[in-house]
SEGU-909709 format. One line per 10 residues: number of its first residue (from 1); for each residue y, z, x of C-alpha. Coordinates in Angstrom, 1 decimal. Example, Ala and Ser with C-alpha at 12.3 -4.5 7.8 and 13.67 -1.06 7.14 Angstrom:
REM residues 2
1) -4.5:7.8:12.3 | -1.1:7.1:13.7
REM end
This chain:
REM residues 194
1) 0.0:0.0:0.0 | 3.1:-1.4:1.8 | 5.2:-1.3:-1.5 | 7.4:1.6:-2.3 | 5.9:3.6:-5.7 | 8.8:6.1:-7.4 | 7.8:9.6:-8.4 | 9.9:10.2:-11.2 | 12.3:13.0:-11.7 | 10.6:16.3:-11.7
11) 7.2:14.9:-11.6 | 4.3:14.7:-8.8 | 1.8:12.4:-7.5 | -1.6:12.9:-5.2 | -3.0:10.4:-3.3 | -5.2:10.2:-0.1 | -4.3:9.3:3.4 | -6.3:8.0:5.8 | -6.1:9.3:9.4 | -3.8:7.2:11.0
21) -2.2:5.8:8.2 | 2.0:6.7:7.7 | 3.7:7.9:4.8 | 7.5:7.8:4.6 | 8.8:9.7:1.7 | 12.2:8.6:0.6 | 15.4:10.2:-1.2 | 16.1:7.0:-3.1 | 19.6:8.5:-4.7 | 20.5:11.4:-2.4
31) 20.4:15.1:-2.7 | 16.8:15.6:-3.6 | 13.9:17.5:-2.3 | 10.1:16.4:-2.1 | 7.4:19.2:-1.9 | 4.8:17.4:0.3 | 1.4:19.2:0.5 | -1.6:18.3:2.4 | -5.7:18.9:2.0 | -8.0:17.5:4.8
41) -10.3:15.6:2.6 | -13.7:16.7:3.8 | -12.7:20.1:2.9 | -9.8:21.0:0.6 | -10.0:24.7:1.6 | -8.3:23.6:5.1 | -4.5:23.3:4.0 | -1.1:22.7:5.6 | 0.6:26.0:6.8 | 3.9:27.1:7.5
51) 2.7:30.0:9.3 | 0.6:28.3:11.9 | 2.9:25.1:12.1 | 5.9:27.8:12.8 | 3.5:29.5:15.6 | 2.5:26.5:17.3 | 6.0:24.3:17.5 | 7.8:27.4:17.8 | 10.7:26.3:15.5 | 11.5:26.4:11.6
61) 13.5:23.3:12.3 | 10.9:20.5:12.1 | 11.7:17.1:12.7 | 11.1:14.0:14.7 | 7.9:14.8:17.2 | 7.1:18.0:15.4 | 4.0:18.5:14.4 | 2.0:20.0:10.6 | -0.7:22.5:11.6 | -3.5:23.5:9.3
71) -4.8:27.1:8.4 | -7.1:26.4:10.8 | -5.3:25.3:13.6 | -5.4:21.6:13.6 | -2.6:19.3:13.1 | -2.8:17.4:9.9 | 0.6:15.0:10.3 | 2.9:14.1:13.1 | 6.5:13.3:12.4 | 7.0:10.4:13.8
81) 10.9:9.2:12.0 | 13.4:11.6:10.1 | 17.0:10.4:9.1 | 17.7:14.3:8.0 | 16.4:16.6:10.4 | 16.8:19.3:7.7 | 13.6:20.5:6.3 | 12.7:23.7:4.5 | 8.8:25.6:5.1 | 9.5:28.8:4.1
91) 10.4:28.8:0.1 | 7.4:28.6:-2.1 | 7.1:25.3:-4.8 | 9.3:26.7:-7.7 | 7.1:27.1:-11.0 | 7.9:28.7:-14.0 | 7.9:32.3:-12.8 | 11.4:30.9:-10.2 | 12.8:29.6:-13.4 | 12.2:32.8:-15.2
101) 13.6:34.5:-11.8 | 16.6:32.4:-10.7 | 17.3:30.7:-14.0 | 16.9:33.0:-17.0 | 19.8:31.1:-19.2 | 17.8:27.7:-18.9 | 14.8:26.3:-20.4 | 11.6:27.3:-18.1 | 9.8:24.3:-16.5 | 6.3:24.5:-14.8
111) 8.2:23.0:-11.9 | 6.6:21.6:-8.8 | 4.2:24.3:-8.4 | 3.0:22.9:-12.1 | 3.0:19.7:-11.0 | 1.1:19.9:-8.1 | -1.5:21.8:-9.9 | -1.9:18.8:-12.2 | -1.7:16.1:-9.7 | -4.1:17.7:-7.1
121) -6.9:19.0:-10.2 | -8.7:15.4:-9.6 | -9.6:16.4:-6.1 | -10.7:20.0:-7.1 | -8.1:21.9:-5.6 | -6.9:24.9:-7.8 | -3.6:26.4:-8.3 | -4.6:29.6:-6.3 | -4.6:26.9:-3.3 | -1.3:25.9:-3.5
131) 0.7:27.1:-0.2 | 4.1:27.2:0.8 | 4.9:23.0:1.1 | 7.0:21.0:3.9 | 10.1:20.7:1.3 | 11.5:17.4:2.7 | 15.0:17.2:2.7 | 15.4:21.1:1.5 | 18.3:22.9:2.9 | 17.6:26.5:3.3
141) 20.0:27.9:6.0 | 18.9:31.3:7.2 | 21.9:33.7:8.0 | 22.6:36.0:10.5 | 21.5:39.0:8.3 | 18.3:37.3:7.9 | 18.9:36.0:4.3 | 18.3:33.0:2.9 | 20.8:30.3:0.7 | 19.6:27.5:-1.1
151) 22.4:24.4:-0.3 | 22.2:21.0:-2.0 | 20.2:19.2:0.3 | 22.4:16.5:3.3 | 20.1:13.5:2.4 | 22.0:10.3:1.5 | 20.3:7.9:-0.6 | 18.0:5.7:1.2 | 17.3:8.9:3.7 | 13.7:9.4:4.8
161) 10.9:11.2:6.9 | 7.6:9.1:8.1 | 4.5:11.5:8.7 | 1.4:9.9:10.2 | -2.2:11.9:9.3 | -4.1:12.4:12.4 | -6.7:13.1:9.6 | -8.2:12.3:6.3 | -5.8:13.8:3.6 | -5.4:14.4:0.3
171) -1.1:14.6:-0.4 | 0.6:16.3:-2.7 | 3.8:15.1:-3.3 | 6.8:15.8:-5.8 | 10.5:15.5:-6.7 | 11.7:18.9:-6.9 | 12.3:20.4:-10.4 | 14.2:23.2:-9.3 | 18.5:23.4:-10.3 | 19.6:25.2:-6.8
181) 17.3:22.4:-4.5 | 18.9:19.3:-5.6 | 22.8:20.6:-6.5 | 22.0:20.6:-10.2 | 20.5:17.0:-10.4 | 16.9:15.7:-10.6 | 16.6:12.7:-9.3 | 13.3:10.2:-8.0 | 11.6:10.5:-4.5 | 10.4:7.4:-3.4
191) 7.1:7.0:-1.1 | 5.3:4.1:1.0 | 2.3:4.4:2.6 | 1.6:2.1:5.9
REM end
């Protein structure tokens, strides 16, 4: 698939990747966030994780030669391209206990944790497997006292990040439900695998 496929607003796809194989995810308008999740596809139970990813590259701030570790300690997806360099892998996917939390006077939506549920289920992987994602695009400054803001993410439209799988992967990809992730607009991320 060399053609660019659209996941609508607040919405999520999963596909597989074969190890090897690129996929550049795309802010198509601007100002939107992605949740991108990845499964080795032998075995689901090995996930992407922050944690190790964190340990390993010894940064928060991934980007262009960075590297996605797995719970178990094996990279799952290089970055090999990143128009941004502003990433976020340390907020959860909202769902709708966030909405409940940080938006009690507007209507609750499953959010991408709900979507990602639903677009994984055909591969078997369960809610309760659902980590902390790469947030493409997400701008989460960390201040000097240690807390966290949520900006409106610096991606232009067009903007993008290309990831190649040094694995077999299931993805999980979305565009972000969540008000405070996307300055108040939902908006389609675009995606090509090559």
């Amino acid at each position: 698939m060399n053609e660019t496929a659209r996941i609508p607003p607040r919405s999520a796809v999963g596909f597989e990747l074969a190890a090897g194989q690129r996929l550049t995810v795309i802010d198509a308008e601007g100002t939107q966030v992605a949740d991108l999740l990845a499964y080795a596809r032998n075995d689901v139970r090995e996930v992407v994780s922050n944690g190790r990813t964190f340990d390993y590259e010894e940064t928060i701030r991934l980007t262009t030669g960075n590297r996605l570790w797995s719970n178990r300690s094996n990279v799952m997806l290089e970055i090999e391209a990143d128009t941004v360099g502003c990433h976020d892998f340390l907020l959860t996917p909202c769902s709708a206990d966030t909405f409940r939390h940080f938006y009690p006077d507007k209507p609750v939506h499953r959010g991408c944790f709900g979507n990602l549920a639903e677009a994984l289920a055909p591969w078997g992987i369960e809610a309760d497997a659902i980590p902390v994602a790469f947030n493409c695009f997400m701008n989460v400054p960390v201040g000097e006292d240690g807390k966290l803001s949520v900006l409106p993410p610096p991606s232009g439209p067009g903007d993008s990040i290309t990831l190649r799988a040094e694995v077999d992967l299931v993805i999980g990809l979305t565009a972000c439900s969540a008000y405070d992730s996307n300055g108040g607009s939902f908006k389609p991320i675009d995606y090509r695998i090559g």
